[in-house]
Structure formats: structure tokens, C-alpha cells
N, C-alpha and C positions, 0 to 999 in steps of 0.2 A: 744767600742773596736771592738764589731762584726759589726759595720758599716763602721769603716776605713778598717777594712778586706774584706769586700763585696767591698768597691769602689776599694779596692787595686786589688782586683782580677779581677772586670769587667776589671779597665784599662791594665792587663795582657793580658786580651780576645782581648781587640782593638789593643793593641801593637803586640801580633801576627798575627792580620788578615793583619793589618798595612802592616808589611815588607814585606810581599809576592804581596802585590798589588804594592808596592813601585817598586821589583825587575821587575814585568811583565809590568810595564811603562818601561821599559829600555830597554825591550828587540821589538825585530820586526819583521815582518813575511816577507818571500820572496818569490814569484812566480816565478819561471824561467820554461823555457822550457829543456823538457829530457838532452839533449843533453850534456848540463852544469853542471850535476850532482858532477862529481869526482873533474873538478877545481874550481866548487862552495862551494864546501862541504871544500874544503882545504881553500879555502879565509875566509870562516867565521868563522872557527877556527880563522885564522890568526887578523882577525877586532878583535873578542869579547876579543881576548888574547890581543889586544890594547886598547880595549876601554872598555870594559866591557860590554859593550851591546850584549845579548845572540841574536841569529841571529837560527827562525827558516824557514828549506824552505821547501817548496811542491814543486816536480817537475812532469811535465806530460806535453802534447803537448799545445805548444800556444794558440790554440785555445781553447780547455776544459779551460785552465787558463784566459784568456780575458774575454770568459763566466760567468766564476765563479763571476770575479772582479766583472761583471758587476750586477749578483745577490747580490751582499752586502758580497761578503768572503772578511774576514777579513785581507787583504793584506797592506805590505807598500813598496811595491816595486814589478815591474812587469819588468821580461826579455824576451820577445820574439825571438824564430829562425829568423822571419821575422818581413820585417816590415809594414807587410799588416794586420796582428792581432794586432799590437802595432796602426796604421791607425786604427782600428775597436775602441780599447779601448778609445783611444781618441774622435773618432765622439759620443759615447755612454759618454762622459764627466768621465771616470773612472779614468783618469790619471792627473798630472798633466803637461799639456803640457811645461812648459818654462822648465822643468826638465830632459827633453828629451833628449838623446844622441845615438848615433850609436856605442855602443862601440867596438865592437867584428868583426873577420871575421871568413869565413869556407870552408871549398872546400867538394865539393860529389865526392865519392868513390863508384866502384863496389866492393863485396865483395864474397868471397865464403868460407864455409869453409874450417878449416886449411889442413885437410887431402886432399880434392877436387885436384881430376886432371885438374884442368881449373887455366891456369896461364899465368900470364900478356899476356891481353886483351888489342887487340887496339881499343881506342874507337874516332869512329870519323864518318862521315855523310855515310852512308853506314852499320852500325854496326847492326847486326843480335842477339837481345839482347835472343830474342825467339829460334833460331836456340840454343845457345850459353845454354839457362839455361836447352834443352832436355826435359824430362817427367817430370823435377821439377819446383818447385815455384819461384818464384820471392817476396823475401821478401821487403816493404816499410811502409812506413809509410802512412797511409787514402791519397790517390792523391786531394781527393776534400778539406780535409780543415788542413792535417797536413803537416809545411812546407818543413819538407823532403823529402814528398811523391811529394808537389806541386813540388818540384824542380826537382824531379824525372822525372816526365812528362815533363814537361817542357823541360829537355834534350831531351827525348826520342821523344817526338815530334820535333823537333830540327833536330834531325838527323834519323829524319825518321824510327824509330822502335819501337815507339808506338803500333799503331794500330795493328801491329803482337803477341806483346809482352804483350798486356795487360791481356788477358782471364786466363794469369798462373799468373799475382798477388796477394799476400795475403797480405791483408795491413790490417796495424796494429796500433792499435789505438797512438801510439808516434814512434819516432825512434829507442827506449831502447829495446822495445818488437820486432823490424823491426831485432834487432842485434842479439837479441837472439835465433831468429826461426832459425837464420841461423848457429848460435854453435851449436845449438841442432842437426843439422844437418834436421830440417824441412822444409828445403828450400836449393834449391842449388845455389841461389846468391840471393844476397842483397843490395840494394843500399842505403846508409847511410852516415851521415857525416864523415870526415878524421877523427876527434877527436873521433870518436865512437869507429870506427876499432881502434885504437890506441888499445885501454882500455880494449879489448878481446882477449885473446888468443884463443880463439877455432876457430877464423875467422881469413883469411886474405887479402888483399888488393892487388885485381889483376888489376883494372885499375881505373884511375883516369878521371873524363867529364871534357871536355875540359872546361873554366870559363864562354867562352862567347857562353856557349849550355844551359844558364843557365839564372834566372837572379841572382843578385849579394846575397850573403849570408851574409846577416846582419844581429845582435844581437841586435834591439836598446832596450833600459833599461828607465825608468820613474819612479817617486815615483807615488803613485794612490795619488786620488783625498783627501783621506783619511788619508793621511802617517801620522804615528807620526814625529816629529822632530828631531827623529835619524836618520830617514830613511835620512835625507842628510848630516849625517855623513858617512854612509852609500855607499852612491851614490857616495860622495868625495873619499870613498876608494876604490873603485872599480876603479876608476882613478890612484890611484896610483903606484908607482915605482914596490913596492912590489906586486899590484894585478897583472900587467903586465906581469912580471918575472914569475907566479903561471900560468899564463893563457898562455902564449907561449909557456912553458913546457909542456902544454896540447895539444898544438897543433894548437890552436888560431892564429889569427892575430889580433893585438892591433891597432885599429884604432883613438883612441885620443891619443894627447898630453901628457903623463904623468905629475902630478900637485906638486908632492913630491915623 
């Protein structure tokens, strides 16, 4: 009697270790960049409340996350701003390339806070980015490897207000923190993506870079090298009707096909 008790109870012990590894097979980890945070957070409610697969994400700048993938973090899915970190994760074999897609689009915004007497700004080849921000900062994101910052520059060279304009930036390690220095009021302009400004009230949207000062703002998305097999349930929902509808709300531009 006291040995069907002993076995009855180890198999009690296995039975509970059981279901928790059973439920953490199901679920899957996401890397995305800043930027995606509030229409990512609302999509994977929306998947796991379909499919049941709990959906967790890290978000922080492309770059920090390609690195990471590439030291062994446990990711099933990688979203880049750009698609020159999504280009890295790939040569570095972290992704898997046939899985590939460009999903997303974004436009860059100058920004300043809400109070800020500086309103609609023309921004065009000639624009006095330096003159325009006075004894304050210029908030961005790292110009050498985050891609808000890259795009930043890349305007600004563009239209010729780089070189003026650079010695007042404080760049920040993603675009989340670029947004915030400027509610705070720690910075008197900021240049971030449209979907950023959206999402903040204590900032707002005094002009917009022209598209082609720029190059193009892509999201591309891949399961890593590693994914579990949800992750292209996963990747399918991001595709679809519903993610679309969630992500243009945000401010997005949907660059596939919708699949359902």
C-alpha cells in the first residue's frame, strides 16, 4: 500500500512538472524594434486570444536585437526598423532566410514638445535644423547603428543640415528613449518616427522629411534560425486581415498582400 502511494505520488510530481513545459512549448518569444511596441503589444493579445500560443516580446533598437539573436537569445521571430540589421542577421545565419518578408512601412517626423513655440516647420533642402533647435538638444536615436537615428542623418545630410546640426544631438540608445527626452522636455526637438509621435501626448509633430531625403522605412520580419513551429503561425498572422487593420490604426503602412 505504501509503495502504490510513493509511485502514485512521484507520478503527481511528473504530472505537474509535465504541464508547464507542455504550455512553455506553446508559447514564443518576439524581438521587434522600439518602435512597434503599442501595435505589437495589441497584435499578440489578438494571436494568443486565437490560437492560444502566449506570445512574449522584447523590444529595443535593431540593432541591440540582431546582436543579441546572434549571441544565442532565445528568440522566434525578429522585427527590424530596417532592413540593413535584418541584412546583418541573415549574413550572421540567425534567421531564417525563405521566411523573410517586408512587412511594414514608416515615415520620419520632426518633433518638439507639446508646449514648444516652434510650429509647422518647413522641411526641405535649405532647412536650418541647428538654427531652428537654439541652445537645445536635438533628440534621435544612435545615428551610427539605430535605425531611426540612421535615417535621421541621412535626411539631414540630404538637405544639407547635418554638419551644422550635429554637435546639439543626444542620441539615444532606440527611438522610445529619442521620444521621451523630448516630453520631458530635455530636448527641444526630436526626430522619430510618425507612429511614435502618434503615441505621445507631451510631444507634437511639427514637420514631416520629405520620403525621398531618406532611404525607404522598412520593417522586414523572419522567424530565426531557431524558431519553434509557431513562430509560422505566427508570421501567418502578422499577415493578416486583422494584423493589418491593428497596424494602420497605428499608423503603419501594410506592405503585403493580406492572406485572411
Amino acid at each position: 500500500m505504501k509503495k502504490r502511494a510513493g509511485i502514485l505520488a512521484a507520478l503527481l510530481v511528473l504530472a505537474g512538472t509535465a504541464l508547464p513545459a507542455a504550455a512553455q512549448d506553446k508559447a514564443i518569444t518576439i524581438f521587434a524594434a522600439a518602435s512597434m511596441k503599442n501595435a505589437l503589444d495589441e497584435i499578440d493579445a489578438a494571436f494568443t486570444a486565437r490560437t492560444g500560443i502566449k506570445v512574449t516580446a522584447s523590444y529595443a533598437a535593431s540593432s541591440t536585437l540582431a546582436k543579441q539573436i546572434e549571441q544565442g537569445a532565445p528568440a522566434d521571430m525578429f522585427i527590424s526598423a530596417d532592413t540593413a540589421w535584418m541584412d546583418y542577421a541573415a549574413a550572421k545565419r540567425s534567421i531564417n532566410e525563405s521566411s523573410r518578408m517586408n512587412l511594414l512601412g514608416n515615415s520620419l517626423v520632426l518633433i518638439a514638445p507639446k508646449d514648444s513655440k516652434i510650429d509647422k516647420v518647413a522641411i526641405a533642402p535649405g532647412f536650418d535644423l541647428a538654427r531652428l533647435a537654439g541652445d537645445g538638444r536635438i533628440a534621435s536615436g544612435d545615428v551610427k547603428s539605430v535605425p531611426s537615428g540612421k535615417y535621421a542623418r541621412a535626411a539631414l545630410e540630404k538637405l544639407g543640415a547635418w554638419q551644422a546640426a550635429e554637435p546639439k544631438f543626444a542620441m539615444a540608445d532606440n527611438v522610445r528613449a529619442a521620444l521621451t527626452l523630448v516630453a520631458r522636455n530635455e530636448a527641444a526637438l526630436g526626430i522619430v518616427y510618425s507612429t511614435d509621435a502618434r503615441i505621445e501626448p507631451g510631444v507634437k509633430i511639427v514637420g514631416t522629411f520629405p520620403a525621398d531625403s531618406h532611404p525607404a522605412i522598412i520593417y522586414p520580419v523572419a522567424a530565426t534560425a531557431t524558431a519553434k513551429p509557431q513562430a509560422l503561425d505566427y508570421l501567418a498572422f502578422l499577415r493578416s486581415t486583422a494584423a493589418k487593420h491593428i497596424f494602420e490604426r497605428h499608423g503603419f503602412r501594410f506592405l503585403v498582400s493580406p492572406i485572411s
